[in-house]
N, CA, C and O atoms as CSV, one atom per row, in Angstrom:
chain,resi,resn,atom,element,x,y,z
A,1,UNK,N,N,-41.875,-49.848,-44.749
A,1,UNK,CA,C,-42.157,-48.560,-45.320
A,1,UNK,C,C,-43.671,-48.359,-45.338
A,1,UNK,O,O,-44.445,-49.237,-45.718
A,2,UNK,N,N,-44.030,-47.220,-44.931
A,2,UNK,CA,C,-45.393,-46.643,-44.957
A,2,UNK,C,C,-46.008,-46.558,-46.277
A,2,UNK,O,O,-45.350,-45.840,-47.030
A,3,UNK,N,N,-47.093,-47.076,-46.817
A,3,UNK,CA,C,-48.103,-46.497,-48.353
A,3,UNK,C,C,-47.864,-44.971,-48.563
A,3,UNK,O,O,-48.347,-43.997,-47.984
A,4,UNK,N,N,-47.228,-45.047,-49.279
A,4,UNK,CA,C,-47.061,-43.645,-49.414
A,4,UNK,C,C,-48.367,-42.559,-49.875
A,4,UNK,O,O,-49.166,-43.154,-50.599
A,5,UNK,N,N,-48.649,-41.488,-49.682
A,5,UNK,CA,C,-49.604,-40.815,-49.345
A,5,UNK,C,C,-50.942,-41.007,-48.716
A,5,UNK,O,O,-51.914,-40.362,-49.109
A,6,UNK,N,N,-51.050,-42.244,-47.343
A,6,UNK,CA,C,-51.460,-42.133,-46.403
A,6,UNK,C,C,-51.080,-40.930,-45.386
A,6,UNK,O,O,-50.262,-40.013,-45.465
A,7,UNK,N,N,-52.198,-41.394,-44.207
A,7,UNK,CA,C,-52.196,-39.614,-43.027
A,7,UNK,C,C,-50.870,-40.679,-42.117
A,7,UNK,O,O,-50.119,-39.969,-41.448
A,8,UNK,N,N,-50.640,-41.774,-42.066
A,8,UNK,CA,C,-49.478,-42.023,-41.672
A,8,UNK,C,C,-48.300,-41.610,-41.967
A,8,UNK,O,O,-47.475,-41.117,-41.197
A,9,UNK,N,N,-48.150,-41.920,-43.738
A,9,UNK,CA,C,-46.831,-41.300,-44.546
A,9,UNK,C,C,-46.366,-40.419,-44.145
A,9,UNK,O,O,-45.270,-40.277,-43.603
A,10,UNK,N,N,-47.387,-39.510,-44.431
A,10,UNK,CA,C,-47.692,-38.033,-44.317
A,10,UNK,C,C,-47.088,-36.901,-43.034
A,10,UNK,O,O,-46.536,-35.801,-43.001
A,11,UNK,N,N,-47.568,-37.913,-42.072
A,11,UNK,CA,C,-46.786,-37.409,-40.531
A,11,UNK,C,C,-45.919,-37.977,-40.198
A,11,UNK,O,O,-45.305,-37.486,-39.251
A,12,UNK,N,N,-45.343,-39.462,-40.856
A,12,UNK,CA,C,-44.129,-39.651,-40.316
A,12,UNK,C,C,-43.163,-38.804,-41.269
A,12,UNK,O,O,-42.038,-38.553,-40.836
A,13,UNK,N,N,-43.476,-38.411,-42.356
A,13,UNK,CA,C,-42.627,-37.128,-43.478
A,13,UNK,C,C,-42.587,-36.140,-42.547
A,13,UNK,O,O,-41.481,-35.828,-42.106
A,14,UNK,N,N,-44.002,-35.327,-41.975
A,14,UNK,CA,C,-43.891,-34.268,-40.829
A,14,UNK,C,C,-42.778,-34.541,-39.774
A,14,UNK,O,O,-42.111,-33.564,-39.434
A,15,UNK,N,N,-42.510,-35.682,-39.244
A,15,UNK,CA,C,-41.695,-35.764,-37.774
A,15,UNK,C,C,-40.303,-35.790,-38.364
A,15,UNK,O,O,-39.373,-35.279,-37.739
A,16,UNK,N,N,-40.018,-36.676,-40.187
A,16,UNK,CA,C,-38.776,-36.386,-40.255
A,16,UNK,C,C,-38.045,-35.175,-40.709
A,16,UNK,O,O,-36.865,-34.830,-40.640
A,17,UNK,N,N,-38.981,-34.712,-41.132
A,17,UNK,CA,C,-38.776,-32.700,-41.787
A,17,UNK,C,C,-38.626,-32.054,-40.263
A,17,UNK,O,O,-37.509,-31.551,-40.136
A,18,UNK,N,N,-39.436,-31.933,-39.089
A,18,UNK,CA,C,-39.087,-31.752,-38.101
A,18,UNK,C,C,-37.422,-32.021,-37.359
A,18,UNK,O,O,-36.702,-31.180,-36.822
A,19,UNK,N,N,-37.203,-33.305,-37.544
A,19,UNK,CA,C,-36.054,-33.714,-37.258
A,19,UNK,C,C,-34.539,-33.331,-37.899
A,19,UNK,O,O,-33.338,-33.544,-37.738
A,20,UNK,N,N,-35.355,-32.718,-38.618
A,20,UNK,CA,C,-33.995,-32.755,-40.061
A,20,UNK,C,C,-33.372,-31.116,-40.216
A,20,UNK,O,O,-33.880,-30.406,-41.085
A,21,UNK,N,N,-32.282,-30.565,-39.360
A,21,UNK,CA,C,-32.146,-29.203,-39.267
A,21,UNK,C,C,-31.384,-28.584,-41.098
A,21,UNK,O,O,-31.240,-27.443,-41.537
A,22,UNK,N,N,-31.127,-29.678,-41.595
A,22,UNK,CA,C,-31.007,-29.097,-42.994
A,22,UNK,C,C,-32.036,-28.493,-43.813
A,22,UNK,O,O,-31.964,-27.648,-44.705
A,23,UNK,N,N,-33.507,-29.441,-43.046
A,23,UNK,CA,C,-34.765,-28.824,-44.137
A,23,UNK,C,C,-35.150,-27.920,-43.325
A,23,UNK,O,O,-34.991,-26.715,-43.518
A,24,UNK,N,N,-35.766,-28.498,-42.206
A,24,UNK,CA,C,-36.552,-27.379,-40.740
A,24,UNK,C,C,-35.678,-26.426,-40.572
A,24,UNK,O,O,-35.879,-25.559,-41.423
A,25,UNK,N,N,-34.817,-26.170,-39.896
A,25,UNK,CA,C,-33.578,-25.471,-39.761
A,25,UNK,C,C,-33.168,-24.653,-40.604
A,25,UNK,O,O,-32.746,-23.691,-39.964
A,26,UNK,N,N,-33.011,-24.427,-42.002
A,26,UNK,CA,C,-32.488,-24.131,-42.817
A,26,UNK,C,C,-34.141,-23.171,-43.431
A,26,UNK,O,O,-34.065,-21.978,-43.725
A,27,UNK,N,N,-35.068,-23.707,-43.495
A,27,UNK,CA,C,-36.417,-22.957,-43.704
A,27,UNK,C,C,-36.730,-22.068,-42.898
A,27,UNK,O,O,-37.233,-21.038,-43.347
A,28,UNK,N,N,-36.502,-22.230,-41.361
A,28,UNK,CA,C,-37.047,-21.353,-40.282
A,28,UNK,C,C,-36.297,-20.068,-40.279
A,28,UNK,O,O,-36.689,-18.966,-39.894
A,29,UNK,N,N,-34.742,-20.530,-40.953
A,29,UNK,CA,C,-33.797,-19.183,-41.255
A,29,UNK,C,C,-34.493,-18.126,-41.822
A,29,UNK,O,O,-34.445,-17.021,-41.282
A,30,UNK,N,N,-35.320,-18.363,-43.128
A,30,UNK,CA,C,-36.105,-17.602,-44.219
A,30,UNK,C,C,-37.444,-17.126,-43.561
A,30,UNK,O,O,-38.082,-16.119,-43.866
A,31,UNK,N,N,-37.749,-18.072,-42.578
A,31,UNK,CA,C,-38.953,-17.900,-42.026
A,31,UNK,C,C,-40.386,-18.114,-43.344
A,31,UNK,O,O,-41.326,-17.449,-43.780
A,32,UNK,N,N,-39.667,-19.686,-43.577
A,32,UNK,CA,C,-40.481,-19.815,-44.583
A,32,UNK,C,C,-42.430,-20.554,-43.880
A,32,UNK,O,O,-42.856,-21.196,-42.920
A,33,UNK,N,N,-42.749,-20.168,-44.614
A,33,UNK,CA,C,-44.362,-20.906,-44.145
A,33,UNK,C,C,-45.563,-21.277,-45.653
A,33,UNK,O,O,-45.852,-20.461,-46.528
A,34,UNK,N,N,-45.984,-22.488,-45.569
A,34,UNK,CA,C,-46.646,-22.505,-46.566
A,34,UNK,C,C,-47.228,-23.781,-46.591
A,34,UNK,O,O,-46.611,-24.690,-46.036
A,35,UNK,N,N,-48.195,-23.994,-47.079
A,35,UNK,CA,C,-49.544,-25.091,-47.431
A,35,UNK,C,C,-48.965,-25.961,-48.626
A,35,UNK,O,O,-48.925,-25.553,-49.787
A,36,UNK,N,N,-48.559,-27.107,-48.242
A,36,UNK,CA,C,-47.746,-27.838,-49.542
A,36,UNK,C,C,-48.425,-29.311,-49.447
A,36,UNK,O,O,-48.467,-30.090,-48.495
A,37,UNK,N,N,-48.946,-29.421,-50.778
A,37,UNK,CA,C,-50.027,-30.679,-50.769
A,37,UNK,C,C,-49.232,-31.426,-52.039
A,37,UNK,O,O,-48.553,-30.724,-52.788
A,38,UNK,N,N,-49.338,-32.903,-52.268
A,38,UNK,CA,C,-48.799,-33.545,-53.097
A,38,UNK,C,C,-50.086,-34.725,-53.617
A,38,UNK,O,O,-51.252,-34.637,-53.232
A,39,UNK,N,N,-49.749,-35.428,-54.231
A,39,UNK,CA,C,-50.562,-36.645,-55.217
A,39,UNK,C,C,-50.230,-37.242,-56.606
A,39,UNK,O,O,-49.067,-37.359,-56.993
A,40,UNK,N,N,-50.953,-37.493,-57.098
A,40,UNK,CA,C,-50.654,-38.172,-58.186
A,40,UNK,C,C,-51.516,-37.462,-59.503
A,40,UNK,O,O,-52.642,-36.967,-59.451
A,41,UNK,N,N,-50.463,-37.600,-60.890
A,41,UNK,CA,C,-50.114,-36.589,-61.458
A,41,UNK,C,C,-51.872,-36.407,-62.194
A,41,UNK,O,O,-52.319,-35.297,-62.482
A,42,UNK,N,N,-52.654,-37.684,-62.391
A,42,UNK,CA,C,-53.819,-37.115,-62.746
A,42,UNK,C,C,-54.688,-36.874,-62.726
A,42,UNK,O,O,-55.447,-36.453,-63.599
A,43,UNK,N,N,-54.892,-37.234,-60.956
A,43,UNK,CA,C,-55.712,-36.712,-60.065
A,43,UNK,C,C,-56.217,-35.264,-60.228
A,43,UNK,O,O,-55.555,-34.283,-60.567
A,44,UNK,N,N,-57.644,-35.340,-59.890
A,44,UNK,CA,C,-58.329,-34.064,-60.131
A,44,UNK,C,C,-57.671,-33.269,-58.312
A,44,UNK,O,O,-57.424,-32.067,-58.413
A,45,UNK,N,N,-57.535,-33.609,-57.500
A,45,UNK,CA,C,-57.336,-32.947,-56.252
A,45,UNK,C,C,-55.545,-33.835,-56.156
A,45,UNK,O,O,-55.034,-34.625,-56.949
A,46,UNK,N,N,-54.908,-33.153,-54.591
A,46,UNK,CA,C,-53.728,-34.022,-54.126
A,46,UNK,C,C,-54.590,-34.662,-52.661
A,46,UNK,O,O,-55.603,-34.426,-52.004
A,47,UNK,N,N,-53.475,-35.570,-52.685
A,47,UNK,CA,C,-53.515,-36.508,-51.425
A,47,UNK,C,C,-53.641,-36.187,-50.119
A,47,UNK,O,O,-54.581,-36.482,-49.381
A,48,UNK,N,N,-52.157,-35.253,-49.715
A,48,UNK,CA,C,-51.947,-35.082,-48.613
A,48,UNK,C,C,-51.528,-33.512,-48.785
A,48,UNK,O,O,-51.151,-32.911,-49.791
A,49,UNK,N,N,-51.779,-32.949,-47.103
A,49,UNK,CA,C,-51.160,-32.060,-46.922
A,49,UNK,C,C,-50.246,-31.577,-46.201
A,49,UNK,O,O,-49.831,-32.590,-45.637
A,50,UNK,N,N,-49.690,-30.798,-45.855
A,50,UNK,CA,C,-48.610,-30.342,-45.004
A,50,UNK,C,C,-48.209,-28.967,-44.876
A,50,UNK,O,O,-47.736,-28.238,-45.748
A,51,UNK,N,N,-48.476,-28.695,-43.596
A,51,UNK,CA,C,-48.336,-27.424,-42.967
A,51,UNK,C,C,-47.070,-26.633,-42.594
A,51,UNK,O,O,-46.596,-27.054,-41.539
A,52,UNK,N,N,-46.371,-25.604,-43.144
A,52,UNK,CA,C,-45.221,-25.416,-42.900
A,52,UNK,C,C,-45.083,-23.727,-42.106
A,52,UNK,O,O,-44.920,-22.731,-42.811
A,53,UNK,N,N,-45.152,-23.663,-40.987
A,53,UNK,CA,C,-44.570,-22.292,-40.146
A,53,UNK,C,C,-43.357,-22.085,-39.669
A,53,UNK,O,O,-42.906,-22.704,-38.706
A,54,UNK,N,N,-42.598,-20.997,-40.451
A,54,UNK,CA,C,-41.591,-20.371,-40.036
A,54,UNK,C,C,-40.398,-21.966,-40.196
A,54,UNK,O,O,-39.383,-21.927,-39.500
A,55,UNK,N,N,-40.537,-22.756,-40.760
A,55,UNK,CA,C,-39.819,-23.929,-41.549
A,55,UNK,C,C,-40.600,-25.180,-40.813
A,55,UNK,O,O,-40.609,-26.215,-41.479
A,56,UNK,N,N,-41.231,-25.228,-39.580
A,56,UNK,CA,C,-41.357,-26.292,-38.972
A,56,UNK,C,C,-42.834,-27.162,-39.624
A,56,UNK,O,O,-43.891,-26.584,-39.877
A,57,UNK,N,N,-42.711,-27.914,-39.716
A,57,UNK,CA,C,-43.986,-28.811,-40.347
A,57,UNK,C,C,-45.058,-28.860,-38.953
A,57,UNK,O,O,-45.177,-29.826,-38.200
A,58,UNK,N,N,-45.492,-28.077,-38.890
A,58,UNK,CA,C,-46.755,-27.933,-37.700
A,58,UNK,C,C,-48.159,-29.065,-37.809
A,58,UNK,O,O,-48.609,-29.507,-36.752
A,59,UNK,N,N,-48.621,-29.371,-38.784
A,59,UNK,CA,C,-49.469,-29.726,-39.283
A,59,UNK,C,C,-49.121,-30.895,-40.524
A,59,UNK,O,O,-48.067,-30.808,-41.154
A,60,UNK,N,N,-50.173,-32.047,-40.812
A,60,UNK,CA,C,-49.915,-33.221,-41.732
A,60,UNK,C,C,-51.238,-33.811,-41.700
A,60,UNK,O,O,-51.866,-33.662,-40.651
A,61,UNK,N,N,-51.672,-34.323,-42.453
A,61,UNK,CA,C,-52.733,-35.193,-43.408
A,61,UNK,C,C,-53.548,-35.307,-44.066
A,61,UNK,O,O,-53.213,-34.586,-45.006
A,62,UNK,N,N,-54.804,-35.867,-44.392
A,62,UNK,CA,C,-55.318,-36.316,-45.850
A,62,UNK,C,C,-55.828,-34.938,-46.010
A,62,UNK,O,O,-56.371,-34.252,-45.145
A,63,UNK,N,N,-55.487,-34.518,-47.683
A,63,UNK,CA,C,-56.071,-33.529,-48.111
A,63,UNK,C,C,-57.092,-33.194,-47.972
A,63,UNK,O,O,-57.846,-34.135,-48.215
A,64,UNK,N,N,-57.768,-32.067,-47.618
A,64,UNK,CA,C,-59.349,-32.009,-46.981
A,64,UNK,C,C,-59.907,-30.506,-47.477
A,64,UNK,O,O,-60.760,-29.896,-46.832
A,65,UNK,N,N,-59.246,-29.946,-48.834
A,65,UNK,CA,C,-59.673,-28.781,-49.324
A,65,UNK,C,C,-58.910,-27.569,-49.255
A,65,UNK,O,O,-59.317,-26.512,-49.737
A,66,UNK,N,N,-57.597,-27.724,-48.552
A,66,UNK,CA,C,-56.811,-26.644,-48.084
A,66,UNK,C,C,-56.107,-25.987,-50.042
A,66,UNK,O,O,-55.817,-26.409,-51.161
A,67,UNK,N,N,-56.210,-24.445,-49.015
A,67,UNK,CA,C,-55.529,-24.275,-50.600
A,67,UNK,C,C,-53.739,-24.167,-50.563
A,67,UNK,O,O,-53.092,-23.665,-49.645
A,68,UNK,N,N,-53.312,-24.635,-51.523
A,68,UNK,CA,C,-51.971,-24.774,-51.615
A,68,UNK,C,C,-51.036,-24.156,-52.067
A,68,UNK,O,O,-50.803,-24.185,-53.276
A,69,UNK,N,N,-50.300,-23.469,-51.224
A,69,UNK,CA,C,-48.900,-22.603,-51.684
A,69,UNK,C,C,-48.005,-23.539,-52.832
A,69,UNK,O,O,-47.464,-22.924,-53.751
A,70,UNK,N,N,-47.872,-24.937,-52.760
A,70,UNK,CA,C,-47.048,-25.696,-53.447
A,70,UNK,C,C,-48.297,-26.857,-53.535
A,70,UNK,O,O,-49.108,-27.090,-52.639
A,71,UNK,N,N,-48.221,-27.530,-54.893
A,71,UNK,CA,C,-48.869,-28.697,-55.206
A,71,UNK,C,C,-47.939,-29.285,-56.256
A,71,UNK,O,O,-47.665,-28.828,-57.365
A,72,UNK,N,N,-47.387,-30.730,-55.489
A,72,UNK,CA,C,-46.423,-31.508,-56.285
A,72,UNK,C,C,-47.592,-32.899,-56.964
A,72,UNK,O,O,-48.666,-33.284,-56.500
A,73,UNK,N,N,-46.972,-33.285,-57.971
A,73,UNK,CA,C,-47.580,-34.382,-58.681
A,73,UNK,C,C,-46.783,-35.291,-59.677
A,73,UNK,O,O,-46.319,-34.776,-60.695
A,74,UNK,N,N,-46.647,-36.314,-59.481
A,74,UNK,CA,C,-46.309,-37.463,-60.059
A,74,UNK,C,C,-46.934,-38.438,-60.030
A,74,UNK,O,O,-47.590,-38.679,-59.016
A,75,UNK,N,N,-46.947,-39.410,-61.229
A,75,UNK,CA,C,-47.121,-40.391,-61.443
A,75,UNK,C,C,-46.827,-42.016,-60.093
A,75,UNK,O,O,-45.814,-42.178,-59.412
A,76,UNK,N,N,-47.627,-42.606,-60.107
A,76,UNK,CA,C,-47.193,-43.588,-58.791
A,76,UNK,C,C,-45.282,-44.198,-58.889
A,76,UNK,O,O,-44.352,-44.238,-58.084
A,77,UNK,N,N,-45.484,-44.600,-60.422
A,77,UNK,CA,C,-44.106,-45.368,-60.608
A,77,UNK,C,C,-43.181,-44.283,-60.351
A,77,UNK,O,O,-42.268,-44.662,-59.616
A,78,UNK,N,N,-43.085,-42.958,-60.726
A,78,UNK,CA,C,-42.274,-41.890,-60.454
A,78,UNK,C,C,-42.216,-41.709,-58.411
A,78,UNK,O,O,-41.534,-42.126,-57.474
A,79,UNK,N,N,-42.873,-41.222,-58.541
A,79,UNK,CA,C,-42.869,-41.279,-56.463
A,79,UNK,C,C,-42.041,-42.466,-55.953
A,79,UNK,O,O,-41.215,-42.304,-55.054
A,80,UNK,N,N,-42.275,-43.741,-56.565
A,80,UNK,CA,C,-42.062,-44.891,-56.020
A,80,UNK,C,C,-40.686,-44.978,-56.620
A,80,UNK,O,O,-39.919,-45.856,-56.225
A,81,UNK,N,N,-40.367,-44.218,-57.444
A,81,UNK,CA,C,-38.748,-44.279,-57.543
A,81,UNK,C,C,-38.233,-43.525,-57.181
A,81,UNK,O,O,-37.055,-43.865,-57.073
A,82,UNK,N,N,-38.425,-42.379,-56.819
A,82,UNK,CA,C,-37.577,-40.968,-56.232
A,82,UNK,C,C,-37.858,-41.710,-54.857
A,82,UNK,O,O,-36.883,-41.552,-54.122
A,83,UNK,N,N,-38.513,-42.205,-54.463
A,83,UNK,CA,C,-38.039,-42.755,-52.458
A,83,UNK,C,C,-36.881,-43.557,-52.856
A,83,UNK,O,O,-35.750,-43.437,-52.384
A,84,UNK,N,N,-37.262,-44.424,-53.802
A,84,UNK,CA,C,-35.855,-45.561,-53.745
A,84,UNK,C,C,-34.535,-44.304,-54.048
A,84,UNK,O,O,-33.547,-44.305,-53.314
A,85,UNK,N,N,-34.616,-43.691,-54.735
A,85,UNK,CA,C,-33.135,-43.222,-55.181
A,85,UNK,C,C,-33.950,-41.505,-54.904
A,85,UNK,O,O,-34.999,-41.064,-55.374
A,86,UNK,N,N,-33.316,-41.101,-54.307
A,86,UNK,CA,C,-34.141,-39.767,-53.967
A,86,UNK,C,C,-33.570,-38.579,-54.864
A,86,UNK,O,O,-32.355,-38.482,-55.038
A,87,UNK,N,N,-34.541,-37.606,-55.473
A,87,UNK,CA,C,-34.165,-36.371,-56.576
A,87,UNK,C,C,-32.321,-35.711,-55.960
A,87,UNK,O,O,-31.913,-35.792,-54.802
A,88,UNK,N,N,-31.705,-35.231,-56.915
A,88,UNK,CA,C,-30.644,-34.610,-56.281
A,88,UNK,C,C,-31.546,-33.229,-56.949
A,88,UNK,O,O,-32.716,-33.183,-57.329
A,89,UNK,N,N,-30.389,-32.066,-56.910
A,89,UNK,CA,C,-30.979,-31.039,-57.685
A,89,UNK,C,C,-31.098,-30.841,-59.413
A,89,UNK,O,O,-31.963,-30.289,-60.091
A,90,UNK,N,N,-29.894,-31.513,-59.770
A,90,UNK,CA,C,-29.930,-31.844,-61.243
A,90,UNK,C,C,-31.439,-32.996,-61.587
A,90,UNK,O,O,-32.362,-32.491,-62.226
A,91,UNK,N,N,-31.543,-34.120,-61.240
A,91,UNK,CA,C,-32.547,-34.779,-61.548
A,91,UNK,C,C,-33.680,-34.594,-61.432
A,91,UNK,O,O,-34.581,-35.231,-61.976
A,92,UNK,N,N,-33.844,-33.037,-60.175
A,92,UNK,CA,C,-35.151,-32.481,-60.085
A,92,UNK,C,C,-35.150,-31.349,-61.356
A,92,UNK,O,O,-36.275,-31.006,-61.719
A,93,UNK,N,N,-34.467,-30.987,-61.777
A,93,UNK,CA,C,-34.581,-30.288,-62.704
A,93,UNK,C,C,-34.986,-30.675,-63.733
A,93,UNK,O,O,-35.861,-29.973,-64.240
A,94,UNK,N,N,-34.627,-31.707,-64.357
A,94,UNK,CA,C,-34.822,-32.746,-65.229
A,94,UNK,C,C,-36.060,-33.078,-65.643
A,94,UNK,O,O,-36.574,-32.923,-66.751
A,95,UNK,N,N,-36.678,-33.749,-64.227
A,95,UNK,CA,C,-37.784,-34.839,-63.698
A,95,UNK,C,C,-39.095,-33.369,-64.041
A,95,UNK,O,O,-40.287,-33.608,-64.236
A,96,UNK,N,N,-38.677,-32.374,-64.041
A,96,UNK,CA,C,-39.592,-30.885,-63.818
A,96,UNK,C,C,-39.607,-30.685,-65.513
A,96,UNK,O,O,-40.676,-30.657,-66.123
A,97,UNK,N,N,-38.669,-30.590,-66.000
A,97,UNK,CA,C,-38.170,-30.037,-67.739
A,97,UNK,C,C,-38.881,-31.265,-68.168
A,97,UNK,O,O,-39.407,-30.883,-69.213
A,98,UNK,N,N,-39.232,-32.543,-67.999
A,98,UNK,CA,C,-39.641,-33.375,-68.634
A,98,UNK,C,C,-41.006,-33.820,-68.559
A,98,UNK,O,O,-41.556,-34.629,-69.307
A,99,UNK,N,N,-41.485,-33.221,-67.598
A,99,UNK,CA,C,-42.635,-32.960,-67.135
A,99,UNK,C,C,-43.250,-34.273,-66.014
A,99,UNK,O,O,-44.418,-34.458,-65.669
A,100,UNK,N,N,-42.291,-34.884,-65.708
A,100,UNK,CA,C,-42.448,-36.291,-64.592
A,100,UNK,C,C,-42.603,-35.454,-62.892
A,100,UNK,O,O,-43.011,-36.100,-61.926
A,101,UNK,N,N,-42.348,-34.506,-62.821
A,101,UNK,CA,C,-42.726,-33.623,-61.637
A,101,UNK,C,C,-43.409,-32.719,-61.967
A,101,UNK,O,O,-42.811,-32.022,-62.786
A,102,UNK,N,N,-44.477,-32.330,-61.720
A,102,UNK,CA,C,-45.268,-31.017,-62.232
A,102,UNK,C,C,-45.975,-30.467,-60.795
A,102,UNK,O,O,-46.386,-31.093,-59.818
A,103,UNK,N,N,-45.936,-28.989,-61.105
A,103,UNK,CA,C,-46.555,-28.342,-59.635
A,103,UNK,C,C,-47.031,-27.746,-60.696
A,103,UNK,O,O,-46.527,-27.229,-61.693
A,104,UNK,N,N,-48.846,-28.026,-60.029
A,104,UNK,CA,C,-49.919,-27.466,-59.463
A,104,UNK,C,C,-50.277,-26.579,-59.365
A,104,UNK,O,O,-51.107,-26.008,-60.073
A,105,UNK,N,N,-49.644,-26.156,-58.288
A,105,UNK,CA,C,-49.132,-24.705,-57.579
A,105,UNK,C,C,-47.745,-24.159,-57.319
A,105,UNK,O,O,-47.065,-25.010,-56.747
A,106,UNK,N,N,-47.314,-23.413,-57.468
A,106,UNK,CA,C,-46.216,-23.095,-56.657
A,106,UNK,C,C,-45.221,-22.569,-57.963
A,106,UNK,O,O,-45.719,-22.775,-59.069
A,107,UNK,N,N,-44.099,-22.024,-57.952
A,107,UNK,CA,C,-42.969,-21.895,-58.910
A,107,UNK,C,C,-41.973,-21.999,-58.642
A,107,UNK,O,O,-41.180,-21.174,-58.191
A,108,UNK,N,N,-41.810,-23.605,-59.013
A,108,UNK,CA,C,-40.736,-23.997,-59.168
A,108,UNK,C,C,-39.371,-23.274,-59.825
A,108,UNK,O,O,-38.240,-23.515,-59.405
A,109,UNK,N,N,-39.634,-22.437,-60.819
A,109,UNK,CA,C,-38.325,-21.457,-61.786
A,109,UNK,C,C,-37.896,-21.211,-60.426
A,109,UNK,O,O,-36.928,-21.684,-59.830
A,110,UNK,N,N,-38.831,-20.342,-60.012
A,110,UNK,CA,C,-38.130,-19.037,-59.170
A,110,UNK,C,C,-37.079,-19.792,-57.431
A,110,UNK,O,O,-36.117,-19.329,-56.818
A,111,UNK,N,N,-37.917,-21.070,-57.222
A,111,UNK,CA,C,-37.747,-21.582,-56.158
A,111,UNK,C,C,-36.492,-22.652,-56.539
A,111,UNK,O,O,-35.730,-22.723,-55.575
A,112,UNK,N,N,-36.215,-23.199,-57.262
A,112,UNK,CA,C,-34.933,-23.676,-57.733
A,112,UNK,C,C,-33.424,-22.892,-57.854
A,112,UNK,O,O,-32.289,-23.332,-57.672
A,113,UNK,N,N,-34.021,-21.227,-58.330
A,113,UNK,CA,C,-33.217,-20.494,-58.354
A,113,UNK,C,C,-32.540,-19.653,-56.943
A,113,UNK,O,O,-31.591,-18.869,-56.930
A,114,UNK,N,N,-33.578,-20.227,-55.553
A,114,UNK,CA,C,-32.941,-19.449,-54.770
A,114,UNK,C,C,-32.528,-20.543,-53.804
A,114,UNK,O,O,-33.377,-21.228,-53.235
A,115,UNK,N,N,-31.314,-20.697,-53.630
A,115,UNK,CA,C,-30.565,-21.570,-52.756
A,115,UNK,C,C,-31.235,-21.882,-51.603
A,115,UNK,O,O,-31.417,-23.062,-51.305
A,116,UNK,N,N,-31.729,-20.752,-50.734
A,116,UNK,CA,C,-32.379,-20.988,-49.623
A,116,UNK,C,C,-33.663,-21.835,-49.113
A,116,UNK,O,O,-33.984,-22.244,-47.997
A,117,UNK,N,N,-34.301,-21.934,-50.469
A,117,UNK,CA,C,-35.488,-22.671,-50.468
A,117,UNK,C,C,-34.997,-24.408,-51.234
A,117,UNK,O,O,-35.365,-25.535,-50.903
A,118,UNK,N,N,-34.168,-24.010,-52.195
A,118,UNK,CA,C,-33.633,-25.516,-53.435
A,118,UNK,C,C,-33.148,-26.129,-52.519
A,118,UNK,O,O,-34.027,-26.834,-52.023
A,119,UNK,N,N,-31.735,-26.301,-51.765
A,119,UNK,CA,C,-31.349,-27.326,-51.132
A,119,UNK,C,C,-32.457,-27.980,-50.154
A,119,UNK,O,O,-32.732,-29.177,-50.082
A,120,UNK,N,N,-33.072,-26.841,-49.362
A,120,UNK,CA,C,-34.243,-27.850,-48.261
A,120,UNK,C,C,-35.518,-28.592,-49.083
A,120,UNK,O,O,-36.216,-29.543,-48.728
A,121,UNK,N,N,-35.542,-27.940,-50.084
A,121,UNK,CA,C,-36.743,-28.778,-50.897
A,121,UNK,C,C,-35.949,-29.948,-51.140
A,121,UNK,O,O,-36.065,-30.925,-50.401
A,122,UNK,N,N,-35.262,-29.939,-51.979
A,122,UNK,CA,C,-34.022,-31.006,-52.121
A,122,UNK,C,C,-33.990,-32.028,-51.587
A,122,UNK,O,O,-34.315,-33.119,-52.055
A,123,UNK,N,N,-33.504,-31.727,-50.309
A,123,UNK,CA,C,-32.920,-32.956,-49.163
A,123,UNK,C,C,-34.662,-33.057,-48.902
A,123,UNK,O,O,-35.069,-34.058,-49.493
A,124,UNK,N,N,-35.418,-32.566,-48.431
A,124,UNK,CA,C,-36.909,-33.654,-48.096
A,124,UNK,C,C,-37.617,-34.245,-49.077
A,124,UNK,O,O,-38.806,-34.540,-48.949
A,125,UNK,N,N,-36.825,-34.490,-50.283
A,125,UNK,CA,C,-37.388,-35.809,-50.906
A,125,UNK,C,C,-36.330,-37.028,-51.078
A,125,UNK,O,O,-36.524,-38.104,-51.643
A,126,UNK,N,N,-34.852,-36.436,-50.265
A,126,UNK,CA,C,-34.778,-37.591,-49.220
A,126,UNK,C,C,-34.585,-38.144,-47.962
A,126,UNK,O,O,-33.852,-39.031,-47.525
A,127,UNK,N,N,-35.750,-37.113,-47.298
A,127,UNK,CA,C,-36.400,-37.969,-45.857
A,127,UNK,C,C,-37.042,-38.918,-46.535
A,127,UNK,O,O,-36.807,-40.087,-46.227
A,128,UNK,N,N,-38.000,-38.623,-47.617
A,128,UNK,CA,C,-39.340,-39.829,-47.888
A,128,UNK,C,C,-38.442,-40.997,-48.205
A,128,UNK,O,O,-39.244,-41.920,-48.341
A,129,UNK,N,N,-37.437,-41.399,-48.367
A,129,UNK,CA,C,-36.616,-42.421,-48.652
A,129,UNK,C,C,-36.549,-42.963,-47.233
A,129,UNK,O,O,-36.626,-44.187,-47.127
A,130,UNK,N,N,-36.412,-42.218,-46.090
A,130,UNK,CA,C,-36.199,-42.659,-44.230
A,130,UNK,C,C,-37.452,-43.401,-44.126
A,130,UNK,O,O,-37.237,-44.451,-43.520
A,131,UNK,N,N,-39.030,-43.244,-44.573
A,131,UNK,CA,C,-40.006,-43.511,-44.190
A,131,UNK,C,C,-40.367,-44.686,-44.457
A,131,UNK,O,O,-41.460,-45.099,-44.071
């Protein structure tokens, strides 16, 4: 398994979101696109980034100032357990209400609530479990 939030992690997450027509596939339907950076929860900046056009992950690595449509953050021991056992949608809800997932950026309410975006967010936190 790759260090997680290395520019390695990072693009082998890009090639499996690519690969994966439930997340890619299912995003490109919406024609979703957006700047989604992640790290750790008390970090002044995130780690990595990731480029998303029309669902496909075009773009991946070390955060370098981009501004972010979505910014995820957790704690190391938290990350390092959602790969082992990856969020379903109930436990992301949870992990969010309890404040062990926190965005940054982005809104989560609204994006949980619309199917089209929840399941593909969903299932790519478990690709990072493939990596």
């Amino acid at each position: 398994m790759a260090q997680i939030f290395t520019d390695e992690w990072i693009n082998a997450l890009k090639d499996a979101w690519n690969e994966d027509p439930e997340v890619s596939g299912k995003l490109a339907e919406i024609n979703f696109n957006s700047v989604i950076t992640c790290g750790f929860k008390d970090d002044d900046k995130p780690l990595c980034v990731f480029v998303v056009e029309n669902g496909k992950a075009v773009s991946a690595g070390l955060y370098n100032g981009e501004t972010a449509d979505w910014d995820m953050r957790a704690t190391p021991e938290n990350w390092d357990k959602w790969i082992k056992k990856p969020l379903t949608m109930t436990s992301m809800g949870m992990a969010f209400a309890t404040g062990k997932l926190k965005f940054v950026e982005g809104d989560f309410k609204a994006m949980i609530k619309n199917p089209s975006m929840a399941v593909p967010f969903v299932k790519s936190f478990g690709l990072m479990a493939k990596i």
